[in-house]
Steps between C-alpha positions, in 0.01 A plus 500: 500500500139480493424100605114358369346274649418158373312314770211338320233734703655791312541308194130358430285714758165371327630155640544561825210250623638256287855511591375449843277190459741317225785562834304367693318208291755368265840413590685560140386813500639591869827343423518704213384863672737450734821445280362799296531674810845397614617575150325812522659584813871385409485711206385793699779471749724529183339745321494736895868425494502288783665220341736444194489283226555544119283632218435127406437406820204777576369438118521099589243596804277733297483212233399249747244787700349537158418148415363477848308768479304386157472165654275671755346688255403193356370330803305809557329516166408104522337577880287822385419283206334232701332738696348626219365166400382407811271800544 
């Protein structure tokens, strides 16, 4: 099986900066990266076969890596957005 990736440098590329000074600079949004990333990884070790858990389990995790992930998005959008304004 062919695993993607969904670290959030392969998901939003044209953020990269941003990710990294919103890490850095504002604690929600590093508390949040790094559950995405734990979730991320958990449901990669399932998906590789390296653990075992039901269907409802690994959706459950995908569920909860998705509303992470737009929560970021979000926080992403807001930060370009004020960069924009401030130039």
């Amino acid at each position: 099986m062919n695993i993607q990736k969904h670290d959030l440098h392969h998901e939003f590329p044209e953020f990269r900066d941003e990710i990294r000074t919103l890490k850095m600079n504002n604690n929600h949004f590093a508390k949040v990266f790094k559950e995405y990333h734990e979730l991320d990884h958990e449901v990669i070790r399932i998906e590789e076969g390296v653990e075992n858990t039901t269907d409802e389990y690994l959706d459950e995790l995908k569920m909860q890596r998705l509303n992470h992930k737009d929560e970021l998005f979000l926080m992403l959008k807001k930060h370009q957005a004020k960069l924009a304004q401030s130039i």
